[in-house]
N, C-alpha and C positions, 0 to 999 in steps of 0.2 A: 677742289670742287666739292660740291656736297653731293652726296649721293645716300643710300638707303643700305646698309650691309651687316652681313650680319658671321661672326667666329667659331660658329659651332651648330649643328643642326638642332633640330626644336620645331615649338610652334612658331605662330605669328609672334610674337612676345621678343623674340631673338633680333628680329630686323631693329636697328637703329638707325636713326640720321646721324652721318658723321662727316669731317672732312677728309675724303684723300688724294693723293696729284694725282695731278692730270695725267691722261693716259696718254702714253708715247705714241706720236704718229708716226707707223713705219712707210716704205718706200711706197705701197699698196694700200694703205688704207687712208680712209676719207674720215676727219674727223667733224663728229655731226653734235652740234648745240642741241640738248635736248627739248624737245618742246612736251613730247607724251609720253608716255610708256605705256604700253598694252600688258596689262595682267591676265595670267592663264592659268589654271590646275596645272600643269606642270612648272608652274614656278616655286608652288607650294609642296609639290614632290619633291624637289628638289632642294626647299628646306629642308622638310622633313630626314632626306635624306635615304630615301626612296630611290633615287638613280646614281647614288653610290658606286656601285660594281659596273655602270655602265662605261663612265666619265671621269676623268680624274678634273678633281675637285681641289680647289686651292682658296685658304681663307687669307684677309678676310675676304666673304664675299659678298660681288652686287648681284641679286639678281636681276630677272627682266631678260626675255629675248625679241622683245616686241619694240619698235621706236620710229617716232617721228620724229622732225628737227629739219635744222636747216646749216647749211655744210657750214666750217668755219676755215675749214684748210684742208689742204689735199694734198699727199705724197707724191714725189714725180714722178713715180711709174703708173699714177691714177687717170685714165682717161675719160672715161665718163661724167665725170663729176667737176664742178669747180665753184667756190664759195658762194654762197648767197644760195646756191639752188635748194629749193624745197624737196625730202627726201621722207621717206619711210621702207623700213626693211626688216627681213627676218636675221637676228644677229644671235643666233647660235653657232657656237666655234667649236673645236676639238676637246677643249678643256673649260671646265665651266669656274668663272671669275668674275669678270669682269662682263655683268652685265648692264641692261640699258635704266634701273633703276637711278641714273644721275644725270649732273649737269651735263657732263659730256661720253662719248663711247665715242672709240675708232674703232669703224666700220670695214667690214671687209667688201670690197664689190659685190663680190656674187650674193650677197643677203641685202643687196639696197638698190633701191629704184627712186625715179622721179613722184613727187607728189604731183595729184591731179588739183588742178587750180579748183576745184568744186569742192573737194573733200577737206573738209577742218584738219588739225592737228591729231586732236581725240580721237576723230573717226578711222584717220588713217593709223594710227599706233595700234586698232583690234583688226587691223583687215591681214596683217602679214600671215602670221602663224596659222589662225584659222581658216585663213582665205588657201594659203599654199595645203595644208594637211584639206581641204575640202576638192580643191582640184586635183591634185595630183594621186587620190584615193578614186575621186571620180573617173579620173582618164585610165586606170590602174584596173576597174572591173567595165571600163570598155561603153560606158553610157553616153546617149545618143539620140539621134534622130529616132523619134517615135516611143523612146523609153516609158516606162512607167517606175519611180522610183519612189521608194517608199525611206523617208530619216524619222529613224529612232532619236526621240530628243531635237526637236527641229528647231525650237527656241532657245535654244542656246549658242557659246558663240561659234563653236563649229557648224552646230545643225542651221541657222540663220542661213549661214554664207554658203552650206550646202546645197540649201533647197535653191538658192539662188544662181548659185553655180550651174546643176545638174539643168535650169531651166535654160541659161546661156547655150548649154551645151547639146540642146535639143530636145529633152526631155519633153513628151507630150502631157505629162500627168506627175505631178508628186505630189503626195501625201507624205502626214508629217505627225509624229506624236508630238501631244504636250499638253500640260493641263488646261481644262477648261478657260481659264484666265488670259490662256494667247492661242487660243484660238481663232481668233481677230486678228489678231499679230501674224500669226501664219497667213490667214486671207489674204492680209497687206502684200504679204510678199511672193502671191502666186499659187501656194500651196493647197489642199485640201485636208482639213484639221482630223485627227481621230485622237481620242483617248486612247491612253494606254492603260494596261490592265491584264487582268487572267481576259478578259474577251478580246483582246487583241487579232488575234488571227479571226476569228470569226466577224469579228465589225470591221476589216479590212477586207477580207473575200466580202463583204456586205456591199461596202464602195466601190469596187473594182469592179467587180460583175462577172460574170464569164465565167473561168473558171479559179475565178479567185485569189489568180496569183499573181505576183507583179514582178518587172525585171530583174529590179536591184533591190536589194537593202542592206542599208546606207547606214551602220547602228554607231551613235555618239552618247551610250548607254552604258551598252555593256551589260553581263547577270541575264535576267531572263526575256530581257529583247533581245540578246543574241541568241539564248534559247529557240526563240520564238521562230527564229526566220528563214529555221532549212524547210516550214512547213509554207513560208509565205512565196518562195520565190520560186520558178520555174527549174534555176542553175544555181548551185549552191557553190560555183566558182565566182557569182556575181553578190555574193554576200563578202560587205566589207565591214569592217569596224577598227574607229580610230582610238579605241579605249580596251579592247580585250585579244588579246593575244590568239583563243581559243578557238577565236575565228580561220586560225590556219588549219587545226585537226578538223574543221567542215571544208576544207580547202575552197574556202576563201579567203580576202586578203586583210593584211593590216598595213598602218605605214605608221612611219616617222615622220614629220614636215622635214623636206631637204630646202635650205636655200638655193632658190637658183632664179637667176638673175631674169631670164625668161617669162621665170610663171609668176613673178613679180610684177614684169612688165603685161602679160596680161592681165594680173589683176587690176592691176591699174589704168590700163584702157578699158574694164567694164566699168570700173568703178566711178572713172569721168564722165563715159556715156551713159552712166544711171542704170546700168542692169544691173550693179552691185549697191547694195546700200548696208552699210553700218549701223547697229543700231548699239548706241551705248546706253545703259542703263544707269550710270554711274562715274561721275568722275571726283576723284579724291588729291588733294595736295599730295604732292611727293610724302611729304613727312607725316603723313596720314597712311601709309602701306601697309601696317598692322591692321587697320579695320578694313582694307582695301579684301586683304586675304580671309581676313574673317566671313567676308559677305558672302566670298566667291566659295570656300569651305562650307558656308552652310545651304549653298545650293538655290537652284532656284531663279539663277540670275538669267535675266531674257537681255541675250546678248552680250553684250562686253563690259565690263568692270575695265578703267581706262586713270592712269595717274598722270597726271600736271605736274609738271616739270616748269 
């Protein structure tokens, strides 16, 4: 099969197209035709070689933990699944190898769900990652009926699916930093736009009203919006962040996306009934991955960066 891999850490420059076999389908896993691959900064971490000490690591390797597709065969211990069905899921595993940068990935259950007949290839290959790391941080600081929540970085591809999530999940009010440039883009999806900046806290107590502070905040930043947000929020247990660690010594929370077969399938049934919408900025040939990561490296990207398979 062709796939995208790369021998040794580095920049973008390292990934090549190459061919290699096909991946063994064990008793449990679902082997899935790839149609997309969803690219994320942690794919580019993980070149780099930035998660190192986390994961043992085995060359050569494909990245990609994002993937849509369509089954081609299925193990006999696999229940859920059987050929032809339309699928997308989170496929991070124990050991990072064998990711969905190719023709083909055996999937494990629990990181794969049904495709919604509404949602394209593309769209569905950025909703996993971002979609599971924005719910299950949401559900984690407890947001809800009557919320106000405030995302650091809300055009982006986590902050998108945040602001959209936190509004599924009852949120009465979210605000959303990001440049001037989407903040129409934020309108689109519910939100209330603010700049970010050193005035930050003060042009949020501004929108808010009251006494200025708001339930959650939701930071996809990092640096000095997580600075910023033991000033912004009432409970500094309800400040989350999916990019700084630093957030636990405010004892608030951080997460990992976990696959899990559930928060899949919810995403999936918001994302048929149109409360979830993907928005890709970009979709690039497989064998175009180099500039894929270059984009996503140089920031900026509203939404998802998404490779064609």
């Amino acid at each position: 099969m062709k796939a995208m891999a790369y021998d040794a850490f580095g920049d973008a420059e390292v990934m090549t197209l190459r061919d290699l076999p096909e991946p063994l389908l064990g008793p449990d896993r679902v082997l899935v035709g790839v149609r997309a691959a969803g690219v994320n900064p942690v794919d580019a971490k993980v070149r780099a070689g930035r998660l190192e000490t986390q994961f043992p690591h085995h060359f050569p390797l494909v990245p990609g933990w994002d993937v849509s597709g369509v089954v081609v065969a299925v193990g006999p211990a696999v229940e859920g699944f059987a050929p032809g069905d339309e699928v997308f899921g989170y496929q991070r595993q124990d050991h990072v190898q064998d990711g969905t940068y190719a023709e083909l990935v055996a999937a494990t259950e629990r990181g794969l769900a049904h495709k919604p007949a509404s949602l394209g290839f593309e769209e569905a290959a950025g909703l996993a990652l971002c979609g599971l790391t924005a719910l299950q941080l949401m559900r984690a600081v407890g947001v809800g009926e009557g919320d106000t929540v405030l995302v650091h970085g809300a055009a982006g591809g986590v902050g998108h699916l945040a602001v959209q999530v936190a509004k599924v999940l009852g949120a009465a009010r979210v605000i959303g930093t990001a440049s001037p440039r989407n903040h129409d883009f934020l309108r689109s999806l519910g939100a209330e736009p603010v700049a970010y900046g050193d005035a930050l806290v003060d042009n949020v107590a501004e929108l808010v009203g009251g006494d200025g502070k708001v339930d959650v905040s939701f930071d996809c930043v990092g640096g000095p919006a997580l600075g910023d947000s033991p000033a912004l929020v009432r409970d500094t247990a309800r400040i989350a962040s999916t990019v700084d660690r630093n957030v636990l010594g405010l004892g608030g929370r951080w997460t990992f996306a976990k696959p899990v077969a559930a928060d899949l399938e919810w995403l999936a049934e918001q994302a048929g009934a149109g409360a979830l919408r993907v928005e890709v900025q970009q979709v690039f040939p497989l064998a175009q991955a180099v500039a894929a990561h270059r984009l996503l490296e140089g920031g900026h990207v509203r939404g998802k960066v998404v490779l064609e398979v």
